[in-house]
C-alpha positions as CSV (number, residue, x, y, z in Angstrom):
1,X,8.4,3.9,20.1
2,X,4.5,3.2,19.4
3,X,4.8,1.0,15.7
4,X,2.3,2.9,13.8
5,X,0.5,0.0,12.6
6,X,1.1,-3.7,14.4
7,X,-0.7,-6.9,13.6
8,X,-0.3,-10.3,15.7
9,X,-1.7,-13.4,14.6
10,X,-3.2,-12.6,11.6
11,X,-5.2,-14.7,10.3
12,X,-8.1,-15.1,7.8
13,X,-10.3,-18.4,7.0
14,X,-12.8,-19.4,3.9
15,X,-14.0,-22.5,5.9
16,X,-11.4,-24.6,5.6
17,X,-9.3,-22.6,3.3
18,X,-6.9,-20.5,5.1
19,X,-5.9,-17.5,3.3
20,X,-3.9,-15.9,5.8
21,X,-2.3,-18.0,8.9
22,X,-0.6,-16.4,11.7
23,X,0.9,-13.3,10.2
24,X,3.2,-10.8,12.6
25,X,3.5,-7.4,11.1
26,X,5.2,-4.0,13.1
27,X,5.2,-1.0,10.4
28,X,7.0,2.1,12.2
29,X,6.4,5.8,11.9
30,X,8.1,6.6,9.1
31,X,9.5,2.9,7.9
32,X,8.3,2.6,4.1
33,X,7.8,-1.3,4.1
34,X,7.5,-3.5,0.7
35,X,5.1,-6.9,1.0
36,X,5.9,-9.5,-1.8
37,X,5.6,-13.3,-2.2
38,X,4.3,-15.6,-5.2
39,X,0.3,-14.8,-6.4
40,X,-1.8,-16.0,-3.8
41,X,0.5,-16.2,-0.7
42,X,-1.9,-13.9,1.1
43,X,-0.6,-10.2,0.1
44,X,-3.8,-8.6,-0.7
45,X,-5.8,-10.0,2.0
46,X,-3.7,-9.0,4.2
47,X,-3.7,-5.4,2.8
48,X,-7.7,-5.6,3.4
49,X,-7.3,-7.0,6.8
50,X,-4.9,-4.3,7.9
51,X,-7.6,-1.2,6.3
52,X,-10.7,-2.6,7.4
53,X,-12.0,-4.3,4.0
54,X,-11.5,-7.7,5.0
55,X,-12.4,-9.2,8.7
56,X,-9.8,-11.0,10.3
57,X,-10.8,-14.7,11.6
58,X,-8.6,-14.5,14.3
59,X,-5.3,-12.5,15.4
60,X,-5.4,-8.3,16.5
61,X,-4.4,-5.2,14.9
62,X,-3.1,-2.1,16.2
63,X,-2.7,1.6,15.2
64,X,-0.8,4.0,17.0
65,X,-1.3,1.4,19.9
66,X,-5.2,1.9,19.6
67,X,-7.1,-1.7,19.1
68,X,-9.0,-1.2,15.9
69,X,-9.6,-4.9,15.0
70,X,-13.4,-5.1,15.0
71,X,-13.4,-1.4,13.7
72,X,-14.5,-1.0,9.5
73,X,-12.6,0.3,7.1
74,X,-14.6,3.8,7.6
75,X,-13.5,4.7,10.9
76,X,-9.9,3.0,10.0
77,X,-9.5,5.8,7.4
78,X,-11.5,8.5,10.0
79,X,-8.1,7.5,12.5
80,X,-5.5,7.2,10.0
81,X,-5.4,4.7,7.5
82,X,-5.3,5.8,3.7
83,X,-5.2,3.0,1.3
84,X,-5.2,2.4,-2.5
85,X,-6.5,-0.5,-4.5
86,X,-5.1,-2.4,-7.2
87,X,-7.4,-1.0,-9.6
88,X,-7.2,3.0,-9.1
89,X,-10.7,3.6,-7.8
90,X,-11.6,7.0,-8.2
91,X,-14.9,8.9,-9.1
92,X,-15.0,9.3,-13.2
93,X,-17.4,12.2,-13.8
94,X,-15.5,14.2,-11.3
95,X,-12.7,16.4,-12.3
96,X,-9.3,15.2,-11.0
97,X,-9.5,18.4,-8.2
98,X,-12.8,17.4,-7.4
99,X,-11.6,14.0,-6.2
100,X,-8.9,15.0,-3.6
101,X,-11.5,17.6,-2.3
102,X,-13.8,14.9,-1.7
103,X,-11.1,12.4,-0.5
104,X,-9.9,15.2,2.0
105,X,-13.7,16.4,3.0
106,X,-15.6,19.8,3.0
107,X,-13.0,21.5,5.8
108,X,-10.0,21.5,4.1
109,X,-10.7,20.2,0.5
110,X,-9.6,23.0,-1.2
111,X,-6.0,23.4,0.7
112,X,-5.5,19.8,0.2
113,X,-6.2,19.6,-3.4
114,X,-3.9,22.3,-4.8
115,X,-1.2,20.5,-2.1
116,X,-1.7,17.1,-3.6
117,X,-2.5,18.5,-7.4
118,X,0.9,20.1,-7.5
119,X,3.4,17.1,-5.4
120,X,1.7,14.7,-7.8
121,X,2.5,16.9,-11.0
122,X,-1.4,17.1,-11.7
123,X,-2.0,20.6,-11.5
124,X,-2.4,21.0,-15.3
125,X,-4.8,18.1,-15.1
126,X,-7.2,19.7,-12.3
127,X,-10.3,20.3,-14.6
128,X,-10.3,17.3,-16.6
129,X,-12.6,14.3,-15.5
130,X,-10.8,11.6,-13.4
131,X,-12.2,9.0,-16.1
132,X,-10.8,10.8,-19.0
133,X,-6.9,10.2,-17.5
134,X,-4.9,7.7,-18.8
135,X,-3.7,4.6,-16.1
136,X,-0.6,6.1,-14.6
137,X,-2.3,9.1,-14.4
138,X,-5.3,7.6,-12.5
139,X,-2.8,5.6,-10.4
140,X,-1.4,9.2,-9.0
141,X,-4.6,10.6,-8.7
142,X,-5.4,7.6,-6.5
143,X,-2.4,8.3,-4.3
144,X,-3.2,11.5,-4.0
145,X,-6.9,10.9,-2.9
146,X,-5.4,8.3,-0.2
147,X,-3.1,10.9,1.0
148,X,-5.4,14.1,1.2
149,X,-7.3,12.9,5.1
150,X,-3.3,13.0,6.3
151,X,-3.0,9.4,7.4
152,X,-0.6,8.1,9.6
153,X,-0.2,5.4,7.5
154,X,-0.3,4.8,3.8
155,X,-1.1,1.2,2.0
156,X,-0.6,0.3,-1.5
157,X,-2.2,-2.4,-3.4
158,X,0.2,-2.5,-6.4
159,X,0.9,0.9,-7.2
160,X,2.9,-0.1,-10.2
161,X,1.0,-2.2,-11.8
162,X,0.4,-1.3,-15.4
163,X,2.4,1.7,-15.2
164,X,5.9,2.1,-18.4
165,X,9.7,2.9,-16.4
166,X,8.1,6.2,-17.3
167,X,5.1,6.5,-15.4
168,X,6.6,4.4,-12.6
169,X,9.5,6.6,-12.2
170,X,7.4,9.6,-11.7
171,X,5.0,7.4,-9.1
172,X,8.3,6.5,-7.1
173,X,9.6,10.2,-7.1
174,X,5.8,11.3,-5.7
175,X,6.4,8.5,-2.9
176,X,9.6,9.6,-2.1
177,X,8.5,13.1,-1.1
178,X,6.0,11.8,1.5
179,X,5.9,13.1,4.9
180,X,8.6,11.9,6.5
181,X,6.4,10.9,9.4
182,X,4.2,8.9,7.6
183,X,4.3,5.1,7.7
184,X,4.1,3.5,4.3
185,X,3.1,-0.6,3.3
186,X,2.7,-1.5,-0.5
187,X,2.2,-4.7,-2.1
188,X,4.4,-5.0,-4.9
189,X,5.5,-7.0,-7.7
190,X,7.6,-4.5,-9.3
191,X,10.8,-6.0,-7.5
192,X,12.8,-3.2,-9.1
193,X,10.7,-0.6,-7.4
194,X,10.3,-2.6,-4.0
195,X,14.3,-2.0,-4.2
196,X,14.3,1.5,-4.9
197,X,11.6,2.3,-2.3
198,X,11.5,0.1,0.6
199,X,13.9,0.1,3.5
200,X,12.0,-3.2,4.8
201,X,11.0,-6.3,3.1
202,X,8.3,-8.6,4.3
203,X,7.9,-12.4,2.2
204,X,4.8,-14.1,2.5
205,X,4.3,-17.7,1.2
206,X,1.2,-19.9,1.9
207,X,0.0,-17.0,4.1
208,X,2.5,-16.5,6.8
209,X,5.7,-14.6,7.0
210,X,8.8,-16.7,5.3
211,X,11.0,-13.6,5.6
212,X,11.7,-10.2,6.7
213,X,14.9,-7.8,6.4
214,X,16.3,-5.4,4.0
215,X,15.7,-5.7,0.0
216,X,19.3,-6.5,-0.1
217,X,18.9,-9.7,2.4
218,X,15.8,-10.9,1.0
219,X,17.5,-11.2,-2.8
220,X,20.0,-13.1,-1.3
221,X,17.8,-14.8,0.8
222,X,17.9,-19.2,0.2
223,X,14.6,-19.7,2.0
224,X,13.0,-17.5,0.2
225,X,14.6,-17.8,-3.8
226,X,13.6,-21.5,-3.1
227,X,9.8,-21.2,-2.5
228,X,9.5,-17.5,-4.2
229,X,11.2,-18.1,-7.6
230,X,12.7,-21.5,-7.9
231,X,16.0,-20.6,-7.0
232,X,16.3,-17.3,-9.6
233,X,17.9,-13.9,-7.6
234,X,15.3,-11.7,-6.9
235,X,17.3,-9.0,-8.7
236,X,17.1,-10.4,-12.0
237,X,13.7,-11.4,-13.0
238,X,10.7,-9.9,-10.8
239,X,7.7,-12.1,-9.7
240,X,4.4,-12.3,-11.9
C-alpha cells in the first residue's frame, strides 16, 4: 500500500544548528499518528517541513508516492495536505461560514461549509465573526477550515493546546468522526489525548526519531521515560 505521506532523511539546518537530523516518517491512509518529545526536540519543524512551510536542508518527502520536496506549502495543500497551526489562524472579520467557504474555494464552498459547520457543532455559530469565538471554538473552526479542500492528509500543530477537558473532549469527538480514509499527524502534548486518539506514536528527542510504536509501548518505553521525562510514566504527568 502507497503510505499517504513518507519522509526519509529529514533534515533541517540553521548553520550549524541542526534542528531536525535524519528523521524517517511513513503515515498510512487512514493511520491517525501522535508526534511528541520534550520542547524543542524538533516536532514543529518537522510539521512545517512535512506542509511545505519550512524547507528541508536535506532528506525527501513523499505524498501518495508523488515527490513533493521542493514543492511550497501552496501546491502541498492544492494535492492534499491540510494543516493547522498552533495558534488557530483564521480570518477575524469573517463570519465562521465565511471561513470554511474560503478554506474549501468558490466551487464547492457552500456544500462544504454547512458539512463542516454541522460535524464540528458550529452551525449555531455560522454568522458570528471568526474573531468574536472564544479559543476552543476558534481551534474547531480551524479544523474545520483544514479539512474543507478534502486532504488526504491532516496535520495538527497542537490541537489541544489551551482548550478545558471540556473543549478538548468535544475536539477529540470531531477527530474521531474523520474520514476514515484520511491520514491524520498531530503534534501533541496533551499525552491524555495522544492516548485517546492515536493508534501510532512517534518520539523525537534532539531531532531524530528515539521511538515509535503504540501509545501503550511508548509509556512503557525505558529509552524514552529516560530522555522524555526523567524516568516519570508517560501516563501520569504529560510533557510541558
Amino acid at each position: 500500500m502507497t503510505a499517504a505521506l513518507r519522509a526519509t532523511g529529514l533534515a533541517r539546518r540553521y548553520g550549524r544548528l541542526s534542528v531536525v537530523d535524519g528523521v524517517d516518517l511513513i503515515l498510512a491512509p487512514g493511520e491517525r499518528q501522535a508526534l511528541i518529545g520534550p520542547n524543542g526536540a524538533g516536532k514543529s519543524t518537522v510539521l512545517g517541513l512535512l506542509a511545505g512551510n519550512v524547507r528541508p536542508t536535506a532528506g525527501r518527502i513523499l505524498l501518495a508516492g508523488r515527490d513533493v520536496t521542493r514543492a511550497g506549502a501552496q501546491r502541498r495543500a492544492r494535492l492534499g495536505i491540510g494543516r493547522t497551526f498552533q495558534t488557530p489562524a483564521v480570518f477575524a472579520s469573517l463570519s465562521v461560514r465565511d471561513n470554511i467557504r474560503l478554506a474549501a474555494g468558490c466551487s464547492s464552498g457552500i456544500r462544504a461549509a454547512a458539512g463542516h459547520l454541522d460535524a464540528f457543532g458550529l452551525t449555531g455559530s455560522a454568522a458570528q465573526p471568526a474573531g468574536a469565538l472564544p479559543h476552543g471554538r476558534r481551534r474547531l473552526l480551524e479544523v474545520a477550515m483544514a479539512l474543507a479542500g478534502e486532504p488526504g492528509v491532516l496535520l495538527l500543530d497542537e490541537p489541544a493546546a489551551g482548550l478545558s477537558d471540556t473543549e478538548a473532549g468535544a475536539l477529540l469527538d470531531s477527530l474521531r468522526r474523520l474520514p476514515g480514509r484520511l491520514g491524520v499527524l498531530l503534534v501533541e502534548h496533551n499525552q491524555e489525548f495522544v492516548r485517546a486518539f492515536a493508534d501510532t506514536v512517534t518520539v523525537l528527542h534532539q531531532g531524530r526519531v528515539l521511538a515509535r510504536g503504540t501509545p501503550a509501548g511508548i509509556a512503557a518505553d525505558p529509552a524514552v521515560l529516560d530522555v522524555y521525562l526523567g524516568g516519570v510514566p508517560l501516563d501520569r504527568e504529560a510533557t510541558q
